[in-house]
C-alpha positions as CSV (number, residue, x, y, z in Angstrom):
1,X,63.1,171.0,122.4
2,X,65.9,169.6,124.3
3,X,66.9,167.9,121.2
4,X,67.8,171.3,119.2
5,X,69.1,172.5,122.0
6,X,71.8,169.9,122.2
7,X,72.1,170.3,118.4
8,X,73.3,174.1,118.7
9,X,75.7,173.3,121.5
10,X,77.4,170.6,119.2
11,X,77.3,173.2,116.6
12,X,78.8,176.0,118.6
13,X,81.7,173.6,120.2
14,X,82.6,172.7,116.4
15,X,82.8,176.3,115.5
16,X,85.0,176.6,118.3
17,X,87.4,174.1,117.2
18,X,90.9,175.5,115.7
19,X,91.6,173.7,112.0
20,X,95.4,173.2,111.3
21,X,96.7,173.7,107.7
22,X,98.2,170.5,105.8
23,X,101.1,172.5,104.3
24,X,102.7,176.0,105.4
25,X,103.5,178.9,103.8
26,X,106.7,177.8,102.7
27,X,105.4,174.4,101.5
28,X,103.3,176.2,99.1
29,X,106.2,178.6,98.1
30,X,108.1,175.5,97.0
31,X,105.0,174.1,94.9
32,X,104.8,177.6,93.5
33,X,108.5,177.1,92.3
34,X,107.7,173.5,91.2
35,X,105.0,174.5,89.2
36,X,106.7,177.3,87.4
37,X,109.7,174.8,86.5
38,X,107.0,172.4,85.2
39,X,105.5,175.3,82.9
40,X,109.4,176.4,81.7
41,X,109.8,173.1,80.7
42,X,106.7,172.4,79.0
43,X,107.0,176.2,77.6
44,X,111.1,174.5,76.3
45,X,109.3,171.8,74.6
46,X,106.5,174.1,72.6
47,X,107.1,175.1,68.9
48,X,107.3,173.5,65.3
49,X,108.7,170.3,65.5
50,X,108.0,169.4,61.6
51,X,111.5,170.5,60.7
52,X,112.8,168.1,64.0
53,X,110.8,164.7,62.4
54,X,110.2,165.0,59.2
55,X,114.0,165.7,57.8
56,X,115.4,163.0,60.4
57,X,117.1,165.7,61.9
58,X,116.6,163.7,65.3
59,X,118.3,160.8,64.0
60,X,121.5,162.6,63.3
61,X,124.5,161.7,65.1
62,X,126.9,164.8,64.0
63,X,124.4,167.9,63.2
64,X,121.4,168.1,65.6
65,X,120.5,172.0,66.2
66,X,120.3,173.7,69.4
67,X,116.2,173.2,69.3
68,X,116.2,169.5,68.6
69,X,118.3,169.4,72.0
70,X,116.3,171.3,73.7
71,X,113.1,170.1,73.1
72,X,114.1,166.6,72.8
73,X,116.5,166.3,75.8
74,X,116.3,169.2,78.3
75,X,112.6,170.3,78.2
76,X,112.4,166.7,79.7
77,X,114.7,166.9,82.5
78,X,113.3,170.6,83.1
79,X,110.0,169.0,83.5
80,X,111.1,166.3,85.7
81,X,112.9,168.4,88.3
82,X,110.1,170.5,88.5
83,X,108.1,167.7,89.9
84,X,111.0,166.4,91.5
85,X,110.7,170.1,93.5
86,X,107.3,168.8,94.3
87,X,107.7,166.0,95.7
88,X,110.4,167.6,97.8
89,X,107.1,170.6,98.4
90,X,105.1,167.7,99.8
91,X,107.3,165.6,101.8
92,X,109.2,168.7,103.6
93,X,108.5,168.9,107.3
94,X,107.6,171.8,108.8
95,X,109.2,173.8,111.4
96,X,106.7,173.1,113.9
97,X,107.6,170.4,115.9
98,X,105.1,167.6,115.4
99,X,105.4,165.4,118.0
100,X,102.7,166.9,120.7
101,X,103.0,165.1,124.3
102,X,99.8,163.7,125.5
């Protein structure tokens, strides 16, 4: 009996305990903005893309259209920055100071 006693009291102090969160509010508002520059650019980069490969049109020094650029070149870099905005989500410090004295 004393044992489950001792087990509800260990129970009841960890219920008690406060949980911090990894990441604040506006650490997620920044991975929300990531991820939507992440979906642009793979959103840039969807469509046909027989008419880009198949008639070399990639190739082309003079005469690329405005899709070929797009999808080749800055659907790419879209997509990068958006998980550049990540990283930046994941590393930013919050504005609670951190360092706690003991």
């Amino acid at each position: 009996m004393a044992a489950k006693n001792k087990k509800n009291n260990t129970t009841e102090t960890v219920s008690n305990t406060k949980h911090e969160m990894t990441f604040e509010k506006e650490n997620y508002t920044w991975m929300i903005i990531g991820f939507a520059i992440i979906v642009l650019g793979f959103i840039l980069m969807a469509g046909k893309t027989d008419d880009i490969f198949n008639n070399g049109e990639i190739f082309r020094t003079g005469e690329k259209s405005f899709s070929t650029t797009v999808k080749v070149t800055i659907a790419p870099i879209v997509v990068l920055l958006g998980f550049a905005v990540e990283i930046y989500a994941i590393f930013k410090n919050s504005s609670k100071s951190t360092d706690e004295p003991n």
